[in-house]
NUTOR-170240 format. One record per residue (C-alpha): residue in one letter; x, z, y negated. Coordinates in pm, whole numbers, plus 50000, padded with zeros to 5 digits. Example, Ala and Ser with C-alpha at 12.3 -4.5 7.8 and 13.67 -1.06 7.14 Angstrom:
A512305078050450/S513675071450106/
end
This chain:
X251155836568528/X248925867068696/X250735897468754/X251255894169119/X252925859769043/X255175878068837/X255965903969079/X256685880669368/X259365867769089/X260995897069019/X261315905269414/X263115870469467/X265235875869208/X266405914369267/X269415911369390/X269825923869780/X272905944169942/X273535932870281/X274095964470475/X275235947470766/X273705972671032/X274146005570832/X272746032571014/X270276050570785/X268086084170906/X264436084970844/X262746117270834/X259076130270789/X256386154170828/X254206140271132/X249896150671149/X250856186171255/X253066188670950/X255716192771183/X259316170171059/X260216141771260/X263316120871228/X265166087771377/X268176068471332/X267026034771217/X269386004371117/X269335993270735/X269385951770666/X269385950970345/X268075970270048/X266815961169686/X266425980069346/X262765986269459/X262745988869863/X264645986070174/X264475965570491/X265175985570808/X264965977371169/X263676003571454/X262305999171811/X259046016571708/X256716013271385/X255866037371145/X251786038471015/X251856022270665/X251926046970392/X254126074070580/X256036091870314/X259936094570415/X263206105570307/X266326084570373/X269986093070436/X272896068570474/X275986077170711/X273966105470859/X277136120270999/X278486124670649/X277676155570427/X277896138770115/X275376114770130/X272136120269886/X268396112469969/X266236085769885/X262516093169886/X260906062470044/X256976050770186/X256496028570451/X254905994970266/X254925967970570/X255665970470937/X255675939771168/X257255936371511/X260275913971521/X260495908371869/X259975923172167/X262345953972164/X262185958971748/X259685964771473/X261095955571098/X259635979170794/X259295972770449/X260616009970311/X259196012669898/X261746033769705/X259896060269522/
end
């Protein structure tokens, strides 16, 4: 079995926490350097990545950091890169966030 084979394995198998629309904020530094943030909605996440749902994309490789329950001041950070970004529909783009 080639490596990629194996890989697409191991994704199916990781086991996936439905978030059921958990709000989730998204920050990062834009061209200017300048930070840049938005609420997006979680679907589900993975040991390796997580699925989130926004009305705009985010360019492919954009280095993030991730917060759950924005609102709350206990919440830690996840350090993330955008891996895939399709639109969904009309009014939403889904992206494929790779935990670093």
């Amino acid at each position: 079995m080639e490596n990629t084979e194996l890989e697409q394995l191991d994704r199916r198998r990781s086991m996936r926490l439905d978030l059921e629309n958990e709000p989730v904020q998204l920050t990062w530094k834009d061209g200017e350097g300048e930070d840049q943030s938005i609420e997006a909605t979680c679907i589900d996440i993975s040991r390796r990545g997580m699925l989130v749902k926004h009305s705009n994309d985010l360019q492919i490789g954009t280095k993030l950091k991730i917060q759950f329950s924005a609102g709350h001041s206990d919440t830690s950070e996840m350090k993330a890169k955008v891996a895939r970004c399709h639109r969904k529909n009309f009014s939403s783009y889904h992206m494929f966030l790779l935990l670093l």
